[in-house]
C-alpha positions as CSV (number, residue, x, y, z in Angstrom):
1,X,-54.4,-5.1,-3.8
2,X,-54.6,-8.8,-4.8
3,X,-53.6,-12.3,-3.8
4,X,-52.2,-14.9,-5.8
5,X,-52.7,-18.3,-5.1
6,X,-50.8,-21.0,-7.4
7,X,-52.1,-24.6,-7.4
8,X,-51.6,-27.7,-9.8
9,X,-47.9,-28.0,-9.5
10,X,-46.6,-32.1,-8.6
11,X,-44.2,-34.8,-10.1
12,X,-44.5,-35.6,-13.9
13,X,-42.8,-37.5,-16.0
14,X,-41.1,-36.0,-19.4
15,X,-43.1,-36.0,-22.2
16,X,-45.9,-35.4,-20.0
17,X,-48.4,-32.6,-18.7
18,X,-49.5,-30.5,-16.2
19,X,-51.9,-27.5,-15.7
20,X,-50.9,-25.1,-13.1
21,X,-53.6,-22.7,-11.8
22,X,-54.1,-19.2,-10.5
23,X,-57.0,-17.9,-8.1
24,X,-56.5,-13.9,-7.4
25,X,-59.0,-12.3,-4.9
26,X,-60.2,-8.9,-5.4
27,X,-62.9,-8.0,-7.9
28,X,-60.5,-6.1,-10.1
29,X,-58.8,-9.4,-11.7
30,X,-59.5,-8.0,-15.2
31,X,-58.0,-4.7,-15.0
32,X,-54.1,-6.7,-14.5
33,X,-52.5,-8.4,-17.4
34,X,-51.3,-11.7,-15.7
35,X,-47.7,-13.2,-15.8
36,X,-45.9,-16.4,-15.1
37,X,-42.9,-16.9,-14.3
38,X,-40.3,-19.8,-12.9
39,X,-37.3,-20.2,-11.0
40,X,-35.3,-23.4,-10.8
41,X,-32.6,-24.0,-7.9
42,X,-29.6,-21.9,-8.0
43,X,-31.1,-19.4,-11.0
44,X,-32.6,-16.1,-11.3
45,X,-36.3,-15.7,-12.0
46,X,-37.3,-16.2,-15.9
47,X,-39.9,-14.9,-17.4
48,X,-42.5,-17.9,-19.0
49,X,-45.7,-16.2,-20.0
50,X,-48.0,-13.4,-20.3
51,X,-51.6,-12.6,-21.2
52,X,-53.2,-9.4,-21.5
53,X,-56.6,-7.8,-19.7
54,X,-59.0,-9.4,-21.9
55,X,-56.9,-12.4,-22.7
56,X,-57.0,-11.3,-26.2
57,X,-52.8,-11.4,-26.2
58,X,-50.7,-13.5,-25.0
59,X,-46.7,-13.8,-25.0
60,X,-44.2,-16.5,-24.4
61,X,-40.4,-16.8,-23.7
62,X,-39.0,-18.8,-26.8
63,X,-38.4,-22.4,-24.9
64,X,-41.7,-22.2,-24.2
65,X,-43.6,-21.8,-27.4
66,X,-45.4,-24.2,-29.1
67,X,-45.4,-26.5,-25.1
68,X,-47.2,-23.9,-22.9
69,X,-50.1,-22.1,-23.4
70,X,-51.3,-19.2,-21.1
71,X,-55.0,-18.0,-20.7
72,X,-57.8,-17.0,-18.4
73,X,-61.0,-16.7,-17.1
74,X,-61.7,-13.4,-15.7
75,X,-65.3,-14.7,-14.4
76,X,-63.7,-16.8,-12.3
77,X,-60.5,-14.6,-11.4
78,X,-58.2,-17.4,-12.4
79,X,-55.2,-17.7,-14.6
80,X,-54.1,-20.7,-16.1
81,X,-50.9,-22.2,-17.6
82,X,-51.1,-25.6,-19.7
83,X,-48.0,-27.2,-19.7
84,X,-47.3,-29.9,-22.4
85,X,-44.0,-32.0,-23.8
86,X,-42.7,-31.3,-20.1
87,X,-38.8,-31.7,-19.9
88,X,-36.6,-32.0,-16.9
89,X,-35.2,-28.8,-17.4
90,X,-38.7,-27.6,-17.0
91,X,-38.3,-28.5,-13.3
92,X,-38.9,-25.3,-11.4
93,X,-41.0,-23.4,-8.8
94,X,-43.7,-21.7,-10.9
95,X,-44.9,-18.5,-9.8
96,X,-47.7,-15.9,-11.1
97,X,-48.1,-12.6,-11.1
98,X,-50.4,-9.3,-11.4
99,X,-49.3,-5.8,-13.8
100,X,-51.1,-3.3,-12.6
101,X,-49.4,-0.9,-14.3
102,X,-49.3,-2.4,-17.7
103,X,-46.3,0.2,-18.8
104,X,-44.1,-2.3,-20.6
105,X,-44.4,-5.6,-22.7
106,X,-45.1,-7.3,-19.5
107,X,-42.3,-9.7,-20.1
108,X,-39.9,-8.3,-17.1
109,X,-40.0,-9.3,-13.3
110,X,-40.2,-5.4,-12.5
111,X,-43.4,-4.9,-14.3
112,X,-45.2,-7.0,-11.9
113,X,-46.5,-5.8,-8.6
114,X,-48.3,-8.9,-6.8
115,X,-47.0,-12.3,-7.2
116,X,-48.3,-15.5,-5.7
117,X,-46.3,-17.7,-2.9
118,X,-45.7,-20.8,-6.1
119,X,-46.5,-24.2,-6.8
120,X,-43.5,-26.8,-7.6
121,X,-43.7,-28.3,-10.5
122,X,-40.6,-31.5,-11.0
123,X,-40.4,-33.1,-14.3
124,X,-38.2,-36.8,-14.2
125,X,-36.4,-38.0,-16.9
């Protein structure tokens, strides 16, 4: 088992940037591809990012390409999500998670077996 603990989230203005962070215990951070995801007030879930085991692939949702940019360090058990050209819709509570299973494209809530508690992340126009 692992825990997930999000940090980095605050107030930003658009245009601006933030880099959210994510420390997972456990000495077997490398073997999970690692996800973020979001959820803004009053909708479902949505999937933001993905990186593979090695960090070697990566995937995002389409608003997101080309603004975030997922990656990690598996020396230091952390997760990372860069977060540029913020926009209010961007406002959200930012969550990350841990595949175990790695049996789809990791871009699906089910896929994921750990997630962390999230960091808020508010974006003013």
């Amino acid at each position: 088992q692992v825990q997930l603990v999000e940090s980095g989230g605050g107030l930003v203005q658009a245009g601006g940037s933030l880099r959210l962070s994510c420390a997972a215990s456990g000495r077997t951070f490398s073997s999970y591809r690692m996800g973020w995801f979001r959820q803004a007030p009053g909708k479902e879930r949505e999937f933001v990012a993905a990186i593979s085991r090695s960090g070697g692939s990566t995937s995002y949702a389409d608003s997101m390409k080309g603004r975030f940019t997922i990656s990690r360090d598996n020396a230091k058990n952390t997760v990372y999500l860069q977060m540029n050209g913020l926009k209010p819709e961007d406002t959200a509570i930012y969550y990350c998670a841990a595949d175990r299973r790695y049996t789809g494209r990791g871009l699906d809530i089910s896929e994921y077996d750990y997630w962390g508690q999230g960091t808020q992340v508010t974006v003013s126009s």
